[in-house]
Every structure is written in structure tokens, then in C-alpha cells.
ROZAMAR-858027 format. One line per 2 residues: for each residue x, y, z of N, C-alpha, C. Coordinates in pm, whole numbers, always signed. Example, Ala and Ser with C-alpha at 12.3 -4.5 7.8 and 13.67 -1.06 7.14 Angstrom:
% ROZAMAR-858027
+1319:-569:+780:+1230:-450:+780:+1320:-330:+780  +1285:-225:+708:+1367:-106:+714:+1290:+3:+787
//
This chain:
% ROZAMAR-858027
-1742:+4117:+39:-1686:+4097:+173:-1784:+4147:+279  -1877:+4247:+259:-1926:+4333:+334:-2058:+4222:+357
-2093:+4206:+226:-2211:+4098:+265:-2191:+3974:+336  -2083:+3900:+291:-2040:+3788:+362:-2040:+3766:+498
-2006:+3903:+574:-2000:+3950:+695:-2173:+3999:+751  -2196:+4044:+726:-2367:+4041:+771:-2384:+3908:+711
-2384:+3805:+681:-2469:+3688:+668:-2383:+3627:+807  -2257:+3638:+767:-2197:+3527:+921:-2256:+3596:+1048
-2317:+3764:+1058:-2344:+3816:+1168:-2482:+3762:+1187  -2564:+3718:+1109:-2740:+3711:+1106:-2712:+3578:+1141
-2631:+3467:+1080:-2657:+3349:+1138:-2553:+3290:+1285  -2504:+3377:+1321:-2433:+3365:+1421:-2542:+3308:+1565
-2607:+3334:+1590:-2736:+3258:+1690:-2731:+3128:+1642  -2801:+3138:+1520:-2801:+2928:+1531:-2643:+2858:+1562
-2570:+2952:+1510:-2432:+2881:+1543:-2433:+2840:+1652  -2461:+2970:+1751:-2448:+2914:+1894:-2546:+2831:+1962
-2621:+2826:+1912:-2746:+2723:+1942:-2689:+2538:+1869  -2623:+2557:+1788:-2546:+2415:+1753:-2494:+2417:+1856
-2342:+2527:+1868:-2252:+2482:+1953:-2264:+2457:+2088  -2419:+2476:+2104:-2474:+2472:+2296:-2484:+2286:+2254
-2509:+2247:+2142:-2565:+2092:+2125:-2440:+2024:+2135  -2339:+2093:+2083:-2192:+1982:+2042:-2161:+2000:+2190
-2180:+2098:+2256:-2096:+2090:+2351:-2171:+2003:+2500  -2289:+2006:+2470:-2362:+1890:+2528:-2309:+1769:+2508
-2311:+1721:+2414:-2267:+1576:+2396:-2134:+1541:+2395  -2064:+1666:+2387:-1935:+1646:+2414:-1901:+1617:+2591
-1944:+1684:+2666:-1946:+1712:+2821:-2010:+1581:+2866  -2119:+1462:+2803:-2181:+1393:+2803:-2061:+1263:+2776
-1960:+1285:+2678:-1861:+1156:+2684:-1763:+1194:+2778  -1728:+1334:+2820:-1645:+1325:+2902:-1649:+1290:+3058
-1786:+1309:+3118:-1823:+1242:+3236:-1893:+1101:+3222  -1845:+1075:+3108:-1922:+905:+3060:-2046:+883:+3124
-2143:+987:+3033:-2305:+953:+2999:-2305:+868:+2890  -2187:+926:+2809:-2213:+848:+2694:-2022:+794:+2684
-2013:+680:+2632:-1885:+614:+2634:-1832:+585:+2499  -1716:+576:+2488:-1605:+545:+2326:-1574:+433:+2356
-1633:+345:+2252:-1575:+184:+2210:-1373:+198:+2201  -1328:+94:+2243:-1198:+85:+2227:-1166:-81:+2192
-1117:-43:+2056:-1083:-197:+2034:-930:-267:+2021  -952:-414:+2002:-791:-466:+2077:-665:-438:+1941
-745:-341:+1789:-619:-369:+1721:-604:-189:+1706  -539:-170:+1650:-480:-56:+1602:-604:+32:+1525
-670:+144:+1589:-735:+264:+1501:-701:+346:+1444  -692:+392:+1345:-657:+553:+1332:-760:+630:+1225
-804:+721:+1362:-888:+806:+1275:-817:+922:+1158  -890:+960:+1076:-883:+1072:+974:-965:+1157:+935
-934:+1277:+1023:-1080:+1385:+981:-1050:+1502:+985  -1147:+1599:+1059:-1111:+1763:+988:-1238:+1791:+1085
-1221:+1925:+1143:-1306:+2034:+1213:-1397:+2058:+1145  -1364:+2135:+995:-1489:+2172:+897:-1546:+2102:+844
-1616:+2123:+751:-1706:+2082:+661:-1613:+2044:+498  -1563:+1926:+486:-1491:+1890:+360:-1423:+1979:+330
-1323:+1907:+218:-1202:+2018:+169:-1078:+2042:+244  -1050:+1957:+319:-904:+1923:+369:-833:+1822:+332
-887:+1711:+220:-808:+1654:+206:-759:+1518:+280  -876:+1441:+305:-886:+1318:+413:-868:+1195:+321
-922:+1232:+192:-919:+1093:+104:-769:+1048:+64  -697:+1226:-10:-575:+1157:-25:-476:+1142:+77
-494:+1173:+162:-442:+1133:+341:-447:+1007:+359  -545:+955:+375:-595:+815:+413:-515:+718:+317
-512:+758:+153:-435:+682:+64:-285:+660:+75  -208:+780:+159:-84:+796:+192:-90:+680:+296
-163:+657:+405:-75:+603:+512:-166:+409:+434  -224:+380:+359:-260:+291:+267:-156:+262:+197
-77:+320:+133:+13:+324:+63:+105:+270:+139  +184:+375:+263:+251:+322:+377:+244:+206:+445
+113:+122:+452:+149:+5:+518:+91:-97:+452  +34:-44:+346:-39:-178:+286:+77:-333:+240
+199:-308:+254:+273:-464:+203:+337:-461:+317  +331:-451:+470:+378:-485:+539:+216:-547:+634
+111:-486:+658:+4:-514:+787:-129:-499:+655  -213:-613:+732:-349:-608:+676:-430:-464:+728
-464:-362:+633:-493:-272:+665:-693:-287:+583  -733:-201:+673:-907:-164:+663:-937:-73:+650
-1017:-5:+607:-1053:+113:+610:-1300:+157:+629  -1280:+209:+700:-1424:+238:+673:-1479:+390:+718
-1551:+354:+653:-1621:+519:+556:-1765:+490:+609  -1835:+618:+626:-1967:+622:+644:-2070:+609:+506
-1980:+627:+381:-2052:+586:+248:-2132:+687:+185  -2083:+828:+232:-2157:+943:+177:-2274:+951:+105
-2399:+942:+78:-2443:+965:-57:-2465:+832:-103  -2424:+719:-47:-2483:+542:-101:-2664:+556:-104
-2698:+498:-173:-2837:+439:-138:-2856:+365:-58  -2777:+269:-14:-2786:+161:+62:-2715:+199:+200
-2822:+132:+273:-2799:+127:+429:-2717:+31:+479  -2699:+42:+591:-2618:-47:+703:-2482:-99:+668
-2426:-178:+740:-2292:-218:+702:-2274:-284:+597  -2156:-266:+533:-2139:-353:+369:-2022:-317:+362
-1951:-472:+262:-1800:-429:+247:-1803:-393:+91  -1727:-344:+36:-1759:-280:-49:-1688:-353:-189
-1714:-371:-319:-1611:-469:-413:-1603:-378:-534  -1481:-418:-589:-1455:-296:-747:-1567:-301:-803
-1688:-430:-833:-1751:-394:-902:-1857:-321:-916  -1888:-246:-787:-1982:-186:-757:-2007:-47:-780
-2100:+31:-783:-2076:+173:-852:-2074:+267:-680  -2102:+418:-746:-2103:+506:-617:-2237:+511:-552
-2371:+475:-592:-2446:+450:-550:-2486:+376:-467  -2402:+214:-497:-2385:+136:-367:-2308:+189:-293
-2188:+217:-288:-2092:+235:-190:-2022:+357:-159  -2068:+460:-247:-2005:+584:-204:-1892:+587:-269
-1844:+701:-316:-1777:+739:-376:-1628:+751:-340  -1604:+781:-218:-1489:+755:-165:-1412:+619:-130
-1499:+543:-76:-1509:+393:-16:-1473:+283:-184  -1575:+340:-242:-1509:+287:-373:-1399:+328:-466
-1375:+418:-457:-1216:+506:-498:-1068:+417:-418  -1130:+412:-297:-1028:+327:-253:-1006:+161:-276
-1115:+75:-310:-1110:-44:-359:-1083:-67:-451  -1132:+76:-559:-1008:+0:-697:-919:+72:-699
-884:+149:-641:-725:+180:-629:-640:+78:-542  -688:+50:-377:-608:-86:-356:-735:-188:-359
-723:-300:-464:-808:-388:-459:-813:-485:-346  -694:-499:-314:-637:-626:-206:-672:-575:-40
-698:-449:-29:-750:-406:+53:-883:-411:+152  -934:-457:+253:-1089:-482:+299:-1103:-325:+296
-1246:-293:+258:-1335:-160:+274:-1469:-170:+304  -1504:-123:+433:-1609:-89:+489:-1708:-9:+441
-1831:+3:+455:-1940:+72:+471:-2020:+113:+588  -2070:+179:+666:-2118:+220:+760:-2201:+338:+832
-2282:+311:+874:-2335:+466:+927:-2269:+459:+1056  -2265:+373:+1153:-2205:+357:+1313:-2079:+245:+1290
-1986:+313:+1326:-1776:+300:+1337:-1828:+193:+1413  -1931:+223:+1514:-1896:+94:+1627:-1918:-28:+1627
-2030:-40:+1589:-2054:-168:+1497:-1995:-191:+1376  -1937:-120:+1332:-1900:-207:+1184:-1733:-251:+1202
-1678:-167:+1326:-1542:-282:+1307:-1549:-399:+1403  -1662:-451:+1474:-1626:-620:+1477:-1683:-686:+1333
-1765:-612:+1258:-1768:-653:+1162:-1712:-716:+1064  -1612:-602:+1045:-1471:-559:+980:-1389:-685:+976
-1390:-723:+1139:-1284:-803:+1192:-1399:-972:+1119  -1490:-963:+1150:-1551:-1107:+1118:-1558:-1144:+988
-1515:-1028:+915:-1507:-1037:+742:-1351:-1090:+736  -1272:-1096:+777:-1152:-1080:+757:-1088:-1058:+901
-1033:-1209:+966:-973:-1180:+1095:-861:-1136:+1101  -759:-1154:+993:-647:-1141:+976:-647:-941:+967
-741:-897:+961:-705:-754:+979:-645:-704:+1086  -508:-614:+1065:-454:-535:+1193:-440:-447:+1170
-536:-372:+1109:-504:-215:+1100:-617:-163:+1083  -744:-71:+1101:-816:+0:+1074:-767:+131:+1025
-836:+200:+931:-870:+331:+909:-980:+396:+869  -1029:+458:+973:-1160:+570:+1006:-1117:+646:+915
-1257:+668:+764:-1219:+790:+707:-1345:+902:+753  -1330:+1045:+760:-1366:+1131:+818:-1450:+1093:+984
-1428:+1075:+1076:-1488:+995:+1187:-1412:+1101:+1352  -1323:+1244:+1315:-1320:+1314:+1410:-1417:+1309:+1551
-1577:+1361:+1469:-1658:+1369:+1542:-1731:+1276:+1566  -1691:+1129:+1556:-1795:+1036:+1533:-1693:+944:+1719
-1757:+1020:+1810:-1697:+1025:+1913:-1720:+875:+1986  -1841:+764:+1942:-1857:+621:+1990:-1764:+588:+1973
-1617:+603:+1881:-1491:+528:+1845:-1389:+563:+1921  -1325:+546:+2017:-1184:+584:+2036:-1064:+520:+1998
-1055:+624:+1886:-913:+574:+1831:-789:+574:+1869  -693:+513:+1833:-601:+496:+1935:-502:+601:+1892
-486:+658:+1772:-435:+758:+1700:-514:+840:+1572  -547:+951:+1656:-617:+1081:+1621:-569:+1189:+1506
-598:+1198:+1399:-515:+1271:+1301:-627:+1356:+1260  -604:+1531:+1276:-704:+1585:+1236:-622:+1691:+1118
-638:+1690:+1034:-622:+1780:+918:-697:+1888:+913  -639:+2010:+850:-663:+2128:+896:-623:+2243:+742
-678:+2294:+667:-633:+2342:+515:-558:+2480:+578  -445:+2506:+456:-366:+2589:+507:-465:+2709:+487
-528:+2732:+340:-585:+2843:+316:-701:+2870:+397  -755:+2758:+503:-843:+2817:+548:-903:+2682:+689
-770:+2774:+780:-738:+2695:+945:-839:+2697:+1017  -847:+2566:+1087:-947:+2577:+1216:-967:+2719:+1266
-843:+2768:+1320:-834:+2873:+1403:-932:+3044:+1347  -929:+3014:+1133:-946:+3136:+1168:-1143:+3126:+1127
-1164:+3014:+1168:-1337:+2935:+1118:-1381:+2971:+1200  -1528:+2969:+1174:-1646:+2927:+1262:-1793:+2839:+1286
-1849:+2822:+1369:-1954:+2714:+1364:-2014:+2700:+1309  -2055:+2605:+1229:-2164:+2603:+1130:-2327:+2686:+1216
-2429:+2767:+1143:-2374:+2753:+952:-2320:+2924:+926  -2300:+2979:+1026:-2210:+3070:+987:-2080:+3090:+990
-2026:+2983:+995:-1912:+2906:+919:-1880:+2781:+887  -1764:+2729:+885:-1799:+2595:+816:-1730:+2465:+944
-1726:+2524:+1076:-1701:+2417:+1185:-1798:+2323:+1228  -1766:+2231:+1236:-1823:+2123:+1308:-1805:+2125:+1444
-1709:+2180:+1476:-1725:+2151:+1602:-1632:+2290:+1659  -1662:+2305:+1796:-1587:+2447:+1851:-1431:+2403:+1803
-1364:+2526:+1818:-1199:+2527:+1772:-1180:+2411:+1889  -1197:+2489:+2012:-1104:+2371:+2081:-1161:+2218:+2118
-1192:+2169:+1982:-1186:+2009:+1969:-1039:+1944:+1949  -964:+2110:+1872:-844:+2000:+1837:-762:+1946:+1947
-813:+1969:+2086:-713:+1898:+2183:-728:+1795:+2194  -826:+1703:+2075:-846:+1555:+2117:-743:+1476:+1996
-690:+1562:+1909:-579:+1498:+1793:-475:+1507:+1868  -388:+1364:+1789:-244:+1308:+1837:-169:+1419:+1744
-214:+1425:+1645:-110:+1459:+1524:-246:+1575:+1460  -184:+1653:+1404:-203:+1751:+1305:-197:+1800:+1191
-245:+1766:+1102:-217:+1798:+948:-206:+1909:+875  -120:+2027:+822:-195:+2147:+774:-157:+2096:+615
-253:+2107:+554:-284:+2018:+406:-303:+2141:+289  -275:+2089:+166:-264:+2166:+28:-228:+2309:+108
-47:+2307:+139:+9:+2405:+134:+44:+2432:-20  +108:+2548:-31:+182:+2594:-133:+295:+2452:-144
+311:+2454:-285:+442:+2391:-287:+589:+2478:-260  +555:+2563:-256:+689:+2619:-197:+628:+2683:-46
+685:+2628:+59:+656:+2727:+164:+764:+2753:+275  +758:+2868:+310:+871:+2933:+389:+901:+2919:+532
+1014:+2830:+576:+1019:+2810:+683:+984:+2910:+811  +959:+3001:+796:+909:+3110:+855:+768:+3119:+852
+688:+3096:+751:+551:+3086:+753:+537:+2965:+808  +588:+2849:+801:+564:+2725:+897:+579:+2727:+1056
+693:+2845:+1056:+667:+2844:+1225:+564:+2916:+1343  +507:+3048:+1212:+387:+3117:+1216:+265:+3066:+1191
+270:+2974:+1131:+151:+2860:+1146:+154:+2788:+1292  +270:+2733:+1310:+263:+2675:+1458:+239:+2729:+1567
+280:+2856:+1575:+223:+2934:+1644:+118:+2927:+1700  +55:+2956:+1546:-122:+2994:+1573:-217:+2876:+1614
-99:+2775:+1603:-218:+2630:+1641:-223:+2605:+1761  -109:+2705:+1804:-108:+2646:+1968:-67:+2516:+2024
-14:+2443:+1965:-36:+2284:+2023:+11:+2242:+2162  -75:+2137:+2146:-42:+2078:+2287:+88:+2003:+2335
+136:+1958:+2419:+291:+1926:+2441:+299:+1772:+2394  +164:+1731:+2396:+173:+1570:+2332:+135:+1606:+2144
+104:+1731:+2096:+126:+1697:+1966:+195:+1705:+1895  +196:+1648:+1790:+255:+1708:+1673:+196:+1737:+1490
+279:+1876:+1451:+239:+1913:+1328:+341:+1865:+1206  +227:+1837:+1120:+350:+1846:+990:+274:+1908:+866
+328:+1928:+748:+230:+2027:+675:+284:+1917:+522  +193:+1935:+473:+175:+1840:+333:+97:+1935:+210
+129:+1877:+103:+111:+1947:-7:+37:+1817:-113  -7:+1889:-236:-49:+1780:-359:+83:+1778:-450
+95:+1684:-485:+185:+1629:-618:+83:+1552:-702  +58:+1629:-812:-52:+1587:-908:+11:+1510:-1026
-72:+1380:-1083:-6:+1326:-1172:-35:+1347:-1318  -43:+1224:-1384:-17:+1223:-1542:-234:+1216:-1571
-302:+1342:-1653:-460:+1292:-1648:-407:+1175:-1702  -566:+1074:-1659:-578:+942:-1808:-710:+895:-1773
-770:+901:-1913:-881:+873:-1947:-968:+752:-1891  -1085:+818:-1803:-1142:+785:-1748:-1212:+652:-1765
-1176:+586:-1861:-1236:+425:-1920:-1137:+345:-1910  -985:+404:-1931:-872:+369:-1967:-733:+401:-1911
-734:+372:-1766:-568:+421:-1715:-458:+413:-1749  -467:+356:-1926:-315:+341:-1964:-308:+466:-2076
-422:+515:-2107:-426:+614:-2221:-452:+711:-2112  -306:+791:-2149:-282:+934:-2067:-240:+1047:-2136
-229:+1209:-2089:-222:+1306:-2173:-148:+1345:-2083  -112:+1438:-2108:-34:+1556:-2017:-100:+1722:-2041
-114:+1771:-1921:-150:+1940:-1919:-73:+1995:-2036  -120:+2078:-2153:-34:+2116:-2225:-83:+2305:-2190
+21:+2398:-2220:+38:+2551:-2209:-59:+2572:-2345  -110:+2480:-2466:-175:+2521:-2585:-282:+2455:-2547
-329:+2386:-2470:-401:+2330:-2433:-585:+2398:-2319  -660:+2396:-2403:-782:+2445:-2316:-835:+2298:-2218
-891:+2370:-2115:-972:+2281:-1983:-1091:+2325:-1959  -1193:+2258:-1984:-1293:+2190:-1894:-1323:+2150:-1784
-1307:+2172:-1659:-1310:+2109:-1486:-1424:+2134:-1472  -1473:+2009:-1466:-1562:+1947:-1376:-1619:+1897:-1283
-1624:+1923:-1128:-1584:+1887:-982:-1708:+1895:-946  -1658:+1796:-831:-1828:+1798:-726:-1735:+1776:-605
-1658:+1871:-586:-1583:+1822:-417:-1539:+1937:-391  -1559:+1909:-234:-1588:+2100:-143:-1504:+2190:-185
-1391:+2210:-195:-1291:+2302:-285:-1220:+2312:-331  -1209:+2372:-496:-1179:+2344:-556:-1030:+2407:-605
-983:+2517:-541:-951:+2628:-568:-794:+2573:-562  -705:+2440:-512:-583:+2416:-510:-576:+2372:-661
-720:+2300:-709:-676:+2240:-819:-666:+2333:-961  -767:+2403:-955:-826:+2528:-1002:-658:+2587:-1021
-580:+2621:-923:-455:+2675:-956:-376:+2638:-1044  -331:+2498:-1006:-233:+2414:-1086:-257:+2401:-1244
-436:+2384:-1256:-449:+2356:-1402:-451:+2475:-1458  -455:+2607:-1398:-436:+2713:-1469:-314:+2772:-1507
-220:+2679:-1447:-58:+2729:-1413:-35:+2643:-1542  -101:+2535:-1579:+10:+2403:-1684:-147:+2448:-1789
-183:+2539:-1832:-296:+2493:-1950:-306:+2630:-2014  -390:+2635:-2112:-346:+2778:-2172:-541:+2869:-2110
-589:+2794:-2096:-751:+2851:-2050:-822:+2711:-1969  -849:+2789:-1812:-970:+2646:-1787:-1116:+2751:-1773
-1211:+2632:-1819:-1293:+2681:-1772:-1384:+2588:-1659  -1470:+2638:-1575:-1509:+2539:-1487:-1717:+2479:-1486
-1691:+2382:-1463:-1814:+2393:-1398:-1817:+2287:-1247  -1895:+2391:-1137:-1868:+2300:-1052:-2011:+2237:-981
-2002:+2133:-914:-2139:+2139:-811:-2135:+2081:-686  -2199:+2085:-604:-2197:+2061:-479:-2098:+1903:-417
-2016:+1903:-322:-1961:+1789:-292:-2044:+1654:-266  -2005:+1556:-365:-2005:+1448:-393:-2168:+1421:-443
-2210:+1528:-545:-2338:+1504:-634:-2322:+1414:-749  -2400:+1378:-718:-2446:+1281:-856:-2489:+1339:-971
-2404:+1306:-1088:-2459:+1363:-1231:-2568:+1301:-1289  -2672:+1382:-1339:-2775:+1325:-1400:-2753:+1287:-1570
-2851:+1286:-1647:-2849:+1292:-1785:-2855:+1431:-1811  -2922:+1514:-1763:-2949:+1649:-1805:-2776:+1700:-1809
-2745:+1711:-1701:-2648:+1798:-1612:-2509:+1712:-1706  -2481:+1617:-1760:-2435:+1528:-1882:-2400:+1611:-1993
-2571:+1648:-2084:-2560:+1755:-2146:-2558:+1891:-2152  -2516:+1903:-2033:-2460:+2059:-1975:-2298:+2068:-2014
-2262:+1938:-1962:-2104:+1923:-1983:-2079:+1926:-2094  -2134:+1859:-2225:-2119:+1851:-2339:-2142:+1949:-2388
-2228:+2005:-2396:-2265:+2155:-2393:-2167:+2239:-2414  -2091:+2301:-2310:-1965:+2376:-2215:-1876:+2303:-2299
-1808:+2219:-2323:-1729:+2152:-2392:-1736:+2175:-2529  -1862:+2193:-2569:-1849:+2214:-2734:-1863:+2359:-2764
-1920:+2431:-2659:-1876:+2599:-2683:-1699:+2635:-2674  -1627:+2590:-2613:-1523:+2604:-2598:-1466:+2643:-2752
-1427:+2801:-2789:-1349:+2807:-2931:-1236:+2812:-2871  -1189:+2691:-2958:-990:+2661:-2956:-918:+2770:-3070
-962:+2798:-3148:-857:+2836:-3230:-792:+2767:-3279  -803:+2629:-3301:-668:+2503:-3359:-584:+2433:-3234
-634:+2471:-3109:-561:+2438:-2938:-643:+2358:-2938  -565:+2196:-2859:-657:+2133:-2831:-792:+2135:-2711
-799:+2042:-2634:-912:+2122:-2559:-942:+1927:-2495  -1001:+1930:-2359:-1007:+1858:-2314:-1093:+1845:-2179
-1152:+1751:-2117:-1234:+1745:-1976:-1146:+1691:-1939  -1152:+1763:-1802:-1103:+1717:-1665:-1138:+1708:-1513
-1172:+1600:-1486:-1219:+1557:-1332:-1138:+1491:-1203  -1166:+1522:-1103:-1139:+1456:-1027:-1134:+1303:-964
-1035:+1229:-899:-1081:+1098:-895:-1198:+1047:-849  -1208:+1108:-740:-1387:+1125:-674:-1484:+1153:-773
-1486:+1238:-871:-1572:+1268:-937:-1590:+1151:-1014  -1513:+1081:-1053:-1473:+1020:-1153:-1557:+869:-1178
-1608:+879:-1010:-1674:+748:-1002:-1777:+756:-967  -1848:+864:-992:-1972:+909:-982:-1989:+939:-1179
-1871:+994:-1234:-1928:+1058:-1385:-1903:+902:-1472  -1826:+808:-1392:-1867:+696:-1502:-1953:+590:-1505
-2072:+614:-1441:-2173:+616:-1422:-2266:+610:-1542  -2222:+727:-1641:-2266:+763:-1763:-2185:+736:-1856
-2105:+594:-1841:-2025:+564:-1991:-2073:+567:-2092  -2197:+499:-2080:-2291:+509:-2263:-2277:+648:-2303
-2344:+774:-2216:-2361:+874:-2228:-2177:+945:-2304  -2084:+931:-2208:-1968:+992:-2259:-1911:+920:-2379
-1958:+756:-2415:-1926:+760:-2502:-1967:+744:-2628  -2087:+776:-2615:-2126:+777:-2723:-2120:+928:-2821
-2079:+1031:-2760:-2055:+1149:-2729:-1952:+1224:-2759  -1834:+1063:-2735:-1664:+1065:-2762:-1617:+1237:-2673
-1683:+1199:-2552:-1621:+1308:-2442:-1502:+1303:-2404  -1414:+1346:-2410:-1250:+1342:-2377:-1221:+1354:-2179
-1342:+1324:-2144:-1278:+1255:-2008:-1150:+1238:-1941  -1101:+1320:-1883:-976:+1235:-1802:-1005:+1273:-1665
-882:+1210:-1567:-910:+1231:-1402:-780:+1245:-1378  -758:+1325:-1272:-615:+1413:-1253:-572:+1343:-1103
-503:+1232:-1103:-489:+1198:-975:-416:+1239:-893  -417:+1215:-793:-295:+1294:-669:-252:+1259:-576
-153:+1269:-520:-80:+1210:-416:+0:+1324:-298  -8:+1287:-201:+42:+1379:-111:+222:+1373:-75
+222:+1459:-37:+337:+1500:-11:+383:+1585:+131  +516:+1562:+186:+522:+1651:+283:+621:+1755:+269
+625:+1857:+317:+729:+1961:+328:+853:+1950:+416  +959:+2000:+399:+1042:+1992:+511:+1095:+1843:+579
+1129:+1790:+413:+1123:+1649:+483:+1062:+1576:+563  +961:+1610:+638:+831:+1588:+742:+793:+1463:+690
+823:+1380:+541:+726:+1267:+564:+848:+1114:+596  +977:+1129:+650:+1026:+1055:+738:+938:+1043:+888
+933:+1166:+918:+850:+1188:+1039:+743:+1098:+1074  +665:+1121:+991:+517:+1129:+993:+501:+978:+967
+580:+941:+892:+587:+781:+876:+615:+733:+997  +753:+771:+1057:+748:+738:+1193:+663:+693:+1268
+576:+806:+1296:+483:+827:+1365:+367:+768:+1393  +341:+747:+1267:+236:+581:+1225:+299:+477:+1232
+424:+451:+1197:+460:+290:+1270:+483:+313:+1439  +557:+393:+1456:+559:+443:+1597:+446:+395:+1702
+319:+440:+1606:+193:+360:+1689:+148:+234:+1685  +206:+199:+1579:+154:+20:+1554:+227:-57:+1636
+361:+7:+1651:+478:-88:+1674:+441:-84:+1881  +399:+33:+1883:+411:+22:+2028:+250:+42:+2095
+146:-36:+1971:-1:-54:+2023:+14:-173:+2165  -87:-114:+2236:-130:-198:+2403:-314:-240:+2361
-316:-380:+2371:-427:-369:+2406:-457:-366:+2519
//
């Protein structure tokens, strides 16, 4: 703790030397030096203050979920980590190298869905629209700070274990941008709460967010499903209490999931690496490795990844299977507390229903 604290104190200067830059260019759209595209259908951004680990992907899949059989919905991603440049729509058959790992998570999960690629929001949704006119819905995934866009509904997510409020600027902490950016969100997310949480700690959260009289909060949780094997979504297992783990992750934190599988398994062990890395061959037989040290005692024993990860590690099918690696991916779905996701649904048709161009 002691050290942690002299490092945030030593890099505290460059912080403020960023935050002299954000707040330049911020002061720069607000006296329109620089201006936000506004387009004639429905936006909604999805992002976060910090640096990953709030929980934008399975966000974005919720309100996907929500309107995908009623409105042609879009989505575009800046493509994290693609090789490939410029705009591109993205197709199941493509790996994470073309398209990023997120962007493609979402095409084969909804296939019927258009998905973007992009470094600049602004150009790529007339794009969007010339691929597919019949689109009426966009969704910006992580694009808070990607300020050329003005969306027409602002959703910034915020982790319970670790709030805008109590962060700081990169890189002696993990903000992107000063706290008070969040006065530019419609709505507010506080994400991977506890599954049990106390109406009293929810109002002490609100508190501390301060909000503005046009926002609103709601707080959401994970509901994790059935693993299944990463070649094969119909061959599934279940967390067993006799059961050893393997986790394997490359996404900013890990520590909600880290709980759960330690709560339903009898031992995990981990290996993790940096958000949204690419596995090599080496780093392959690292996993295999770790996996075959594991003494069961007669308990079975198993790998487990994330969906994100998932399309980056099958990548190396020859490799896992020739190997007969027990692979699975733990998918997840969000949830709200406090009945909050009547609300929140609301709230998103609320905006469609009563969009102005």
C-alpha cells in the first residue's frame, strides 16, 4: 500500500500534464474550435472514465439483445488490437486479428447484426449507413471520449469496486479523463456489483456520484452461464465444488470473475495477461504447461476463459487440439438490481421512441 502510494505520488506531474491536454481539447469543443458530428438516426454511446474493466462489452450485448427483433441495430468499435486499418464491416468468418476481438464477439454472437470497424466514429457511420440503409440504431462501443461523435444518448459505466470518484488521471491512475467528465452522461452505470447489494449501500453510492438533475443511475451485476467448449457450444460442463480451474484471461480485471469461480470450484489457479493480448505458440505451451502441473488427486480439472479471450485463444485450434486442451468460455450476461432493468429498458426505448432529427 505504502509503495503504491509513492508511485501514484512520483507520477502525479505527468498526470497533470495529461490532464492540462484533456482539458484543452475539451474547452476546444466547448467553444467550438473543434465540433461533434450529429447524425439523423439514433446514437448511443457506451463507455467508461478509466482504462477497461467496467464492463462495456457485456453492456452493449444487453441493449443488442433489447432491441435487436424490434429495430435494425449497428454497432461500431474502434477494433482494438486489429491489424488492419480503416473502416471495415466485420463477418463471423474472420479472426481477431482482422477485426478485433470485441467487434467479432459480437458478430457471432448476433450474426444478423451490421458491425463496424473503425479508428474515427465519424466517418464510419455514414459508412455504416451506406452498408446497410435500413439501419436505425447505432451503438458506439467504448467512444466516451471519442468527442467528434455526439451521441444522442450518453451511457457511461462506472465499476462498483473501483468508481470514477475514488480514481485518478492516468498514469497515476487509471482516468481518462478528469472526474468531472461525467456531466456529459445521460445515464450512469455502476457495473459488477455484488449480487447481493444493500439498499442502503445503493443510496450511498448515489450520493457519492453526485448526479446531475437530468441523470440517471442504475446498478447491474453478472449472471454467469453454463462453460462450453470452445470449438463446440453445445458440449457444456458445469463449475463443479470437486472440480480444479485453470483461468486464463487477457481482460483488464479480473477479480469479479476470479470470485465466482472460486465460490463454484474446489481450486483455481490463474494465469493472466495484459487486456486483449494475443497468444503466441510459446505462451500456448505455458498454458499446457500450468494445466498439466495441476495435481488433482482423482478431481477433475479443466481451462477456463473468457468470451473475449476466447477469440483470440482459438486462433490456436491445431495447437489446443492436438493437445486435447479442455478449453471452455464462461459466458455472461448482465443483470440489474432493484428491479432497475424495467427502467433502464425504458430508458432506451424512451430515446428511440422520442428521437428528433
Amino acid at each position: 500500500m505504502v509503495y503504491a502510494t509513492l508511485v501514484k505520488i512520483l507520477l502525479s506531474p505527468f498526470s497533470l500534464l495529461y490532464g492540462l491536454g484533456i482539458s484543452l481539447r475539451n474547452l476546444f469543443y466547448r467553444t467550438g474550435l473543434l465540433r461533434s458530428v450529429s447524425f439523423s438516426i439514433p446514437v448511443i454511446s457506451v463507455g467508461n472514465l478509466s482504462v477497461g474493466g467496467a464492463g462495456k462489452t457485456p453492456h452493449i450485448e444487453y441493449i443488442i439483445r433489447l432491441l435487436k427483433d424490434y429495430v435494425n441495430v449497428a454497432t461500431l468499435s474502434r477494433g482494438y488490437g486489429r491489424k488492419t486499418q480503416g473502416f471495415m464491416v466485420v463477418e463471423s468468418h474472420m479472426n481477431a486479428e482482422q477485426a478485433g476481438d470485441e467487434p467479432l464477439q459480437f458478430k457471432r454472437k448476433f450474426p444478423d447484426i451490421l458491425v463496424g470497424v473503425a479508428e474515427s466514429r465519424a466517418l464510419a457511420i455514414p459508412r455504416l449507413l451506406m452498408e446497410d440503409s435500413d439501419t436505425q440504431v447505432v451503438l458506439l462501443d467504448d467512444a466516451f471520449q471519442h468527442r467528434a461523435v455526439a451521441p444522442g444518448l450518453n451511457i457511461l459505466l462506472t465499476e462498483y469496486g473501483n468508481l470514477f470518484t475514488r480514481d485518478f488521471l492516468l498514469p497515476s491512475g487509471r482516468l481518462r479523463e478528469w472526474r468531472s467528465a461525467y456531466r456529459r452522461a445521460d445515464v450512469l452505470v455502476v457495473t459488477k456489483c455484488p449480487p447481493e447489494l444493500e439498499l442502503s449501500e445503493k443510496e450511498a453510492l448515489i450520493r457519492e456520484l453526485k448526479l446531475l438533475p437530468h441523470q440517471k443511475v442504475y446498478f447491474s451485476y453478472y449472471e454467469y452461464g453454463t462453460p462450453y467448449y470452445l470449438f463446440n457450444l453445445r458440449f457444456q460442463t458445469n463449475l463443479q465444488e470437486d472440480r480444479d480451474v485453470l483461468l486464463v484471461s487477457a481482460i483488464a480485471r479480473t477479480d469479479y470473475l476470479k470470485t465466482y469461480v472460486s465460490q463454484n470450484s474446489n481450486a483455481v489457479f490463474t494465469l493472466e495477461y495484459e487486456d486483449h493480448h494475443f497468444f503466441d505458440e510459446s505462451e500456448l505451451g505455458d498454458i499446457k504447461k500450468a494445466f498439466e502441473n495441476i495435481t488433482t488427486e482423482g478431481r477433475q480439472k479443466m481451462i477456463l476463459t473468457t468470451e473475449k479471450d476466447a477469440v483470440r485463444l482459438e486462433m490456436h485450434k491445431k495447437f489446443i487440439v492436438e493437445n486435447k486442451l479442455p478449453v471452455f468460455v464462461m459466458p455472461v450476461q448482465v443483470q440489474f438490481h432493484f428491479d432497475e432493468k424495467t427502467q433502464f429498458d425504458q430508458t432506451i426505448k424512451d430515446f428511440l421512441l422520442n428521437f428528433k432529427v
